[in-house]
C-alpha positions in Angstrom: 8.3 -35.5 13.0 9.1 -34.6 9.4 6.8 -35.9 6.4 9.1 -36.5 3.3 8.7 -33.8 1.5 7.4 -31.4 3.5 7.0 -27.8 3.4 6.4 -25.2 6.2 4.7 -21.7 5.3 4.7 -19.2 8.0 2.2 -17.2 7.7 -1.3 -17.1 6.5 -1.9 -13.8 5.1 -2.2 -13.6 1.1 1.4 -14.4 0.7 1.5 -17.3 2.6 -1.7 -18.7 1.4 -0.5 -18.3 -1.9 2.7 -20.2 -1.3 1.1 -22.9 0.4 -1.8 -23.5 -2.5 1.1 -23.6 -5.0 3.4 -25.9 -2.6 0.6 -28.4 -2.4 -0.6 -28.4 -6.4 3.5 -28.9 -6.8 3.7 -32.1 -4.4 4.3 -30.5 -0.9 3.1 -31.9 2.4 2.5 -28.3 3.5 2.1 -26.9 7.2 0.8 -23.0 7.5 1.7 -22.1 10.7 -0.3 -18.7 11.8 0.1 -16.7 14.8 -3.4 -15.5 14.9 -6.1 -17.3 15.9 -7.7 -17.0 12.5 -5.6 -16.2 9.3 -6.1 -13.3 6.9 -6.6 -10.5 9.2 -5.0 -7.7 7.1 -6.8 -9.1 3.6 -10.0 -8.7 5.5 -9.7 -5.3 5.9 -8.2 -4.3 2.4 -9.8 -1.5 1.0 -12.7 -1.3 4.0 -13.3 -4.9 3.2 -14.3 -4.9 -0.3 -10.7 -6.2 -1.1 -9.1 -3.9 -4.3 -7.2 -5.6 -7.0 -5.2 -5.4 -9.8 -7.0 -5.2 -12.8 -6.6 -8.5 -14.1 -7.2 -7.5 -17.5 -3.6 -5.6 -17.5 -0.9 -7.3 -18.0 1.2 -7.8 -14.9 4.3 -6.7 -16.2 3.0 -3.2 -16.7 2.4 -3.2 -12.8 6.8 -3.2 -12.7 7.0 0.4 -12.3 4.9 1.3 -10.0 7.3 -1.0 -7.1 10.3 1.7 -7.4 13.5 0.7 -8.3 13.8 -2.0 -5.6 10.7 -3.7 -7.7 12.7 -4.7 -10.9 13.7 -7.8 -8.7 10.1 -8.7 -9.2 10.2 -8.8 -13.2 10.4 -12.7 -13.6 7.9 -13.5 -11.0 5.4 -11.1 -12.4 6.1 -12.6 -15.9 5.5 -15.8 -14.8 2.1 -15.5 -13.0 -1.2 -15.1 -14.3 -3.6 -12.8 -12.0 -6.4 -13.5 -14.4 -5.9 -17.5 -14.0 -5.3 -17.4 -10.3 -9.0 -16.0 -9.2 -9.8 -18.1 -11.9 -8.7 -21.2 -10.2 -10.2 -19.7 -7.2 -13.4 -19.1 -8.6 -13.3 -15.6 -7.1 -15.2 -13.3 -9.7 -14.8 -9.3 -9.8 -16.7 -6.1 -10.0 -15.9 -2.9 -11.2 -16.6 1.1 -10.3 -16.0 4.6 -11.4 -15.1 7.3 -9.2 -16.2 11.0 -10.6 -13.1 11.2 -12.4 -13.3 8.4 -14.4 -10.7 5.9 -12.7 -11.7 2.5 -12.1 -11.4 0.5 -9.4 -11.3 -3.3 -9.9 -13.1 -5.5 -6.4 -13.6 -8.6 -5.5 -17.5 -9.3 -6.1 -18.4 -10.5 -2.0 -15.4 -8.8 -1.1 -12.3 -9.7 1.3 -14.5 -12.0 3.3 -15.4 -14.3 -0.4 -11.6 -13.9 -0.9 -10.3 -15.1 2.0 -12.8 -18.2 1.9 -12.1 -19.0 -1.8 -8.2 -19.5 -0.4 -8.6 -21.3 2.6 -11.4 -23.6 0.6 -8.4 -24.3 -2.0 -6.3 -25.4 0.6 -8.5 -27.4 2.7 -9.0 -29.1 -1.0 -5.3 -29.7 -1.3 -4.5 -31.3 2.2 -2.8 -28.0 3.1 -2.9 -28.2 7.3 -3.7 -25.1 8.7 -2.0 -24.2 12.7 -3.4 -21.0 14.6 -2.5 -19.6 17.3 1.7 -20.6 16.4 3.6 -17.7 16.6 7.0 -19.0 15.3 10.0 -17.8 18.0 13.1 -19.6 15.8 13.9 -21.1 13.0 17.4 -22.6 12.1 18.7 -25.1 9.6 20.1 -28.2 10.4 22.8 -30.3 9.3 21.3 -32.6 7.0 20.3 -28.9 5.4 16.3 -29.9 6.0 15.0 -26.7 8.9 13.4 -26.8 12.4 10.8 -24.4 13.1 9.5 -23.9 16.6 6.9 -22.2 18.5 5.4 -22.0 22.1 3.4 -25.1 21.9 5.0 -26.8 18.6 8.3 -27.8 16.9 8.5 -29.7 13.6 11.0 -29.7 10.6 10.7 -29.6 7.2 12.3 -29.9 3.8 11.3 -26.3 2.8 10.8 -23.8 5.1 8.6 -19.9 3.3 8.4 -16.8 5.6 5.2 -15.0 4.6 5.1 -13.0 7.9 4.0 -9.8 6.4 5.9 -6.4 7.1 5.5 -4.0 10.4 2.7 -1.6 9.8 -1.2 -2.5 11.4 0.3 -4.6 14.2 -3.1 -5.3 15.5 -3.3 -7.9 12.4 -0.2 -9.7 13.2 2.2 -8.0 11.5 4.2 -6.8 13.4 7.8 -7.6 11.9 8.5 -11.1 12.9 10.1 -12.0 9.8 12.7 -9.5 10.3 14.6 -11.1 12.7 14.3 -14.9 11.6 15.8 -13.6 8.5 18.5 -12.0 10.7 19.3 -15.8 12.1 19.6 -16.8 8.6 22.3 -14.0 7.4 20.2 -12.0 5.6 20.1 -8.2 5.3 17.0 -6.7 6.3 16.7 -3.0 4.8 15.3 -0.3 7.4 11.3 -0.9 7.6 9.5 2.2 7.2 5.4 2.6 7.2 3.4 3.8 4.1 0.5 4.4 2.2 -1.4 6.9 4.7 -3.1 10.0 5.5 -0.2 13.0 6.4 -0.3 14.8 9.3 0.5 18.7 8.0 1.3 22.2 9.2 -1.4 24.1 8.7 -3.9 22.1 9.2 -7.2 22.5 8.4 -9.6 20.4 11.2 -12.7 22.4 9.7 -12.3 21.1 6.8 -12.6 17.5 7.9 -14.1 14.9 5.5 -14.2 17.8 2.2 -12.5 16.6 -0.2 -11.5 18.1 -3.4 -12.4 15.9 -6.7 -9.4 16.6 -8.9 -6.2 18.1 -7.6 -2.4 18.0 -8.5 -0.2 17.4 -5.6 3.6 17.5 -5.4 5.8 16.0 -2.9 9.4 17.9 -2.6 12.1 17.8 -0.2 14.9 20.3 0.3 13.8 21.7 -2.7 13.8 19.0 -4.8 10.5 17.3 -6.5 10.2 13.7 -5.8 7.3 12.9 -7.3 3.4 14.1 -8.0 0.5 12.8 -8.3 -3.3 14.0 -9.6 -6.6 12.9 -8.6 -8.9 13.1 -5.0 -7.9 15.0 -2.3 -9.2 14.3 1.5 -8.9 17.0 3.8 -8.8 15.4 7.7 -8.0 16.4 11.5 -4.5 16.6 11.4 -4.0 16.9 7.8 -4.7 15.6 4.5 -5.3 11.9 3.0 -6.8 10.5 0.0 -5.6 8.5 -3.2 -2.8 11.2 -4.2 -1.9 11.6 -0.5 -1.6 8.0 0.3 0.6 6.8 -2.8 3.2 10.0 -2.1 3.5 9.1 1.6 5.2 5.8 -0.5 7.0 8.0 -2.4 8.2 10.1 0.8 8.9 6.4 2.4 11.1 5.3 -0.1 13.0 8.0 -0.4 13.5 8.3 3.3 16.4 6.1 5.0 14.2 6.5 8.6 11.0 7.8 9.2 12.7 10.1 11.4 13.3 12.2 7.7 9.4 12.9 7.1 9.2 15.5 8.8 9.8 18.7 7.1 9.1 17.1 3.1 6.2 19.7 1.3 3.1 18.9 -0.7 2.2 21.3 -3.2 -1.2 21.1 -3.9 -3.3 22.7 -6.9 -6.9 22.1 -6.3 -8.0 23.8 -9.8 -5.3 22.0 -12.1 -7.7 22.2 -14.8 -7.1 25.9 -15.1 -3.8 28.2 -14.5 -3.4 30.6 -12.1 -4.1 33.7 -14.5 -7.3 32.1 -16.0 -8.6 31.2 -12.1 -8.0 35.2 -11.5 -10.1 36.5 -15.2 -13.1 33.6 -13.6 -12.9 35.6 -10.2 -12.8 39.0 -11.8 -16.2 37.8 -14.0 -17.9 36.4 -10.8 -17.4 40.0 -8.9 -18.9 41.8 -11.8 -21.8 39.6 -11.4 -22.2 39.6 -8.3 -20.7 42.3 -5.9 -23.0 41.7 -3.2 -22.4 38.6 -2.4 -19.8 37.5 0.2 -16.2 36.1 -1.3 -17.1 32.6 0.8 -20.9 32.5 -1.0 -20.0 34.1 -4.2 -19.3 30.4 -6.2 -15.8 31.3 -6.8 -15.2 28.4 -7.7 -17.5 26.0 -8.5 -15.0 22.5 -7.7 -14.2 23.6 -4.6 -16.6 23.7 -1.1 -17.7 27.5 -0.2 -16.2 25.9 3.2 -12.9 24.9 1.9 -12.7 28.7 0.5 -13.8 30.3 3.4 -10.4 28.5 4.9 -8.4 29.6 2.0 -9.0 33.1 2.0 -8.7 33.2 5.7 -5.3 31.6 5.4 -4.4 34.6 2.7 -5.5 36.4 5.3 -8.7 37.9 2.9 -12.0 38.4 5.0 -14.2 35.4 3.4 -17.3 37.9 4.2 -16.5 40.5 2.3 -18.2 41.2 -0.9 -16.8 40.8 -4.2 -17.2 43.9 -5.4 -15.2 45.1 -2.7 -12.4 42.3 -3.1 -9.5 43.6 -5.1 -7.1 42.0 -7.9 -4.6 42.1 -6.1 -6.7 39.5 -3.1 -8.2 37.8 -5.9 -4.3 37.2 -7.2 -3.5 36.0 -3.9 -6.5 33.5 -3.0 -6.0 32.2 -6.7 -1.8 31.7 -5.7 -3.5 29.8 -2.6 -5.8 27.7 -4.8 -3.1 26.5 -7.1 -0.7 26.1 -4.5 -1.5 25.3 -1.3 1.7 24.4 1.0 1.5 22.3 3.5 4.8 20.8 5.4 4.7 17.1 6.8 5.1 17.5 10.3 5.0 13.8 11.8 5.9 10.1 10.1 3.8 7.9 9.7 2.2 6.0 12.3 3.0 2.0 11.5 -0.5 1.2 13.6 -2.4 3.0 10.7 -0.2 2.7 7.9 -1.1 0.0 5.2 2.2 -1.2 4.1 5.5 -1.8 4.5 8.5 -0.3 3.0 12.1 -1.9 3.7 12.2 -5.1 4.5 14.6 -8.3 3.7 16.6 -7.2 1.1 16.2 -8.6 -2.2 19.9 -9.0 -3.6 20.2 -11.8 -1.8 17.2 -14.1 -3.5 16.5 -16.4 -6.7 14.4 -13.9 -8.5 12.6 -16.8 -9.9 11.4 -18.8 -6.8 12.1 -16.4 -4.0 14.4 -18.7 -2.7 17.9 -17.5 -0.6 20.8 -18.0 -2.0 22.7 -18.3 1.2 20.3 -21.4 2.2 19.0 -23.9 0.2 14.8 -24.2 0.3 14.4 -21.1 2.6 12.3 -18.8 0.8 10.9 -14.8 1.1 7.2 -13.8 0.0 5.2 -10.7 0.3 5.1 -7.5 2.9 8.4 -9.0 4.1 10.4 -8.3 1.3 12.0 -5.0 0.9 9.7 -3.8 -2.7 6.0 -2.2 -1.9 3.8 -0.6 -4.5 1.3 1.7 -4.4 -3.0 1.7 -4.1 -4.8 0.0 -6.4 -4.1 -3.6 -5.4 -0.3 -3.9 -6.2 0.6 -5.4 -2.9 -1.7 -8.3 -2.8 -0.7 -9.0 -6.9 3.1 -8.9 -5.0 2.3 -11.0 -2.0 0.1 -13.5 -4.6 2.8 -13.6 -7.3 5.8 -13.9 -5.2 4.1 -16.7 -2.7 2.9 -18.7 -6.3 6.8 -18.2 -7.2 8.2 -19.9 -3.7 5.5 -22.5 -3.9 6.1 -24.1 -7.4 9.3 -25.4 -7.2 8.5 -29.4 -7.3 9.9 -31.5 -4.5 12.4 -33.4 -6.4 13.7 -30.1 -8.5 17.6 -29.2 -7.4 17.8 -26.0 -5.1 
């Protein structure tokens, strides 16, 4: 039976909780309806648990660029919502930490878990009624223009109806792209869903280099020649390939510039692990380190102080230079080479991303057809779009949750008695 004024999220990720918390402060009788059996799976395992943010501190319009050209729609939503009073509201407090380049990193202080149970204790507080285990099959809108929502074990209608389903990437937290096709049954576009923000599996490969990582590097992502973007700071070598903060915002980058993920493979990263120095001056530090010490081998010899002796044992052996032969018996000419290695080590992306691993979403339902002020379609009256579902994704550093928060708080607002 339908409450006047009611309001149906479906959903309960960050998103979703957002919209709801906002739908209730605005005058909502507001439903969650969560396919799970407990809600916030994929918030509780944001950033190993600790739960990364934006830095509240910045102003949320300067988070714009970082969502791509497909992330302009989210100018006025950003403008209008105030990270900083939103944990404040929540009472959620946060911590910060430097890595060994300086960069910091904003958490929440008790992590995803205190997160997840500052929201759900703000809706309890506001009569928001929580459903688990309701994975929603169809959705339609009715004559009187008011929507029916059902599920295996539940149907009920409502005055509003937000999909905060989250995107296709980490199935295993329940999303798994439900939201695509209820937007279908409503007319609207969905653009090609393709996972990002994870490690890349490369040719070579370096699986004895596992778990080194390289403080500072440069990395460039190019395809068919052309640069598509770059990116400077840790580097993680792995199994298969390499990961880490530069790794994981260019496989975005690779993502959006890729109509399928069947166009990964076959992209390059260009990486210079000694960007602090150019390839001449990394030659003249060899040349000094050989006069000092020609005995020692070229893997043991410190060549380079930033990088592993490991991770140049691999290099040379992939300039094909004998890593145990001693530097006074190395020439320029191998130096040159392992140097021209150092500074720019190519490595071709040789499988897309797997959406079981993958953080995020990119593609999604398509954006040119919503209010860009409430999230709301313009093809039907009260249904609204939040979060992972919609086509925009940013990068590390807590841009998707300010997203999913933002847009839900933007879907949610809109008072019962205000004209669609």
């Amino acid at each position: 039976m339908r409450k006047k004024n009611s309001c149906i999220v479906v959903g309960a990720g960050p998103a979703g909780l957002s919209a709801a918390i906002a739908a209730a402060r605005s005058g909502w009788s507001v439903l969650v309806l969560e396919k799970n059996a407990q809600p916030g799976r994929k918030l509780l395992i944001t950033a190993g648990g600790r739960a990364n943010l934006y830095d509240p501190d910045v102003p949320e319009l300067d988070a714009l660029e970082a969502y791509g050209r497909s992330g302009r729609f989210l100018r006025q939503v950003l403008a209008a919502f105030s990270w900083a009073e939103f944990l404040k509201k929540l009472n959620v407090e946060i911590e910060r930490e430097a890595d060994a380049n300086g960069v910091e990193t904003v958490y929440v202080r008790g992590g995803a878990r205190r997160f997840l149970d500052a929201l759900l204790t703000e809706a309890r507080r506001l009569g928001v009624e929580l459903v688990t285990g309701a994975a929603v099959s169809s959705a339609s809108v009715l004559l009187d223009g008011n929507f029916e929502v059902r599920s295996q074990h539940l149907k009920r209608k409502c005055n509003r109806l937000i999909l905060a389903t989250g995107g296709m990437t980490y199935p295993s937290t329940g999303s798994s792209g439900d939201g695509y096709g209820l937007a279908g049954l409503f007319g609207h576009k969905v653009e090609s869903p393709r996972a990002a923000l994870d490690a890349l599996t490369t040719t070579p490969s370096f699986p004895n280099l596992a778990g080194i990582s390289v403080v500072d590097s440069s990395v460039t992502l190019r395809r068919d020649r052309r640069k598509l973007a770059s990116r400077r700071g840790a580097l993680l070598f792995t199994h298969h390939g390499v990961s880490g903060p530069t790794v994981l915002d260019l496989s975005l980058e690779l993502s959006r510039a890729s109509a399928s993920p069947q166009d990964f493979p076959g992209a390059q990263l260009v990486a210079d692990l000694r960007p602090d120095v150019t390839g001449e001056q990394l030659v003249q530090e060899f040349l000094t380190i050989s006069k000092s010490k020609p005995r020692r081998s070229l893997a043991n010899a410190g060549v380079s102080p930033a990088l592993s002796a490991r991770l140049v044992r691999e290099l040379a052996h992939s300039a094909h230079i004998d890593p145990a032969k001693r530097m006074g018996q190395v020439s320029r000419a191998e130096l040159t080479t392992l140097a021209a290695n150092i500074k720019a080590l190519t490595l071709t992306v040789r499988e897309p991303l797997d959406p079981r691993r993958a953080m995020i979403t990119v593609g999604g339902v398509m954006t040119e057809g919503l209010d860009p002020h409430t999230m709301e379609s313009r093809r039907v009256p009260g249904l609204c779009f939040v979060g992972e579902l919609l086509a925009p994704a940013g990068p590390c550093g807590g841009h998707n949750l300010l997203m999913a928060f933002a847009t839900g708080q933007a879907a949610g607002s809109r008072p019962p008695d205000s004209p669609s």
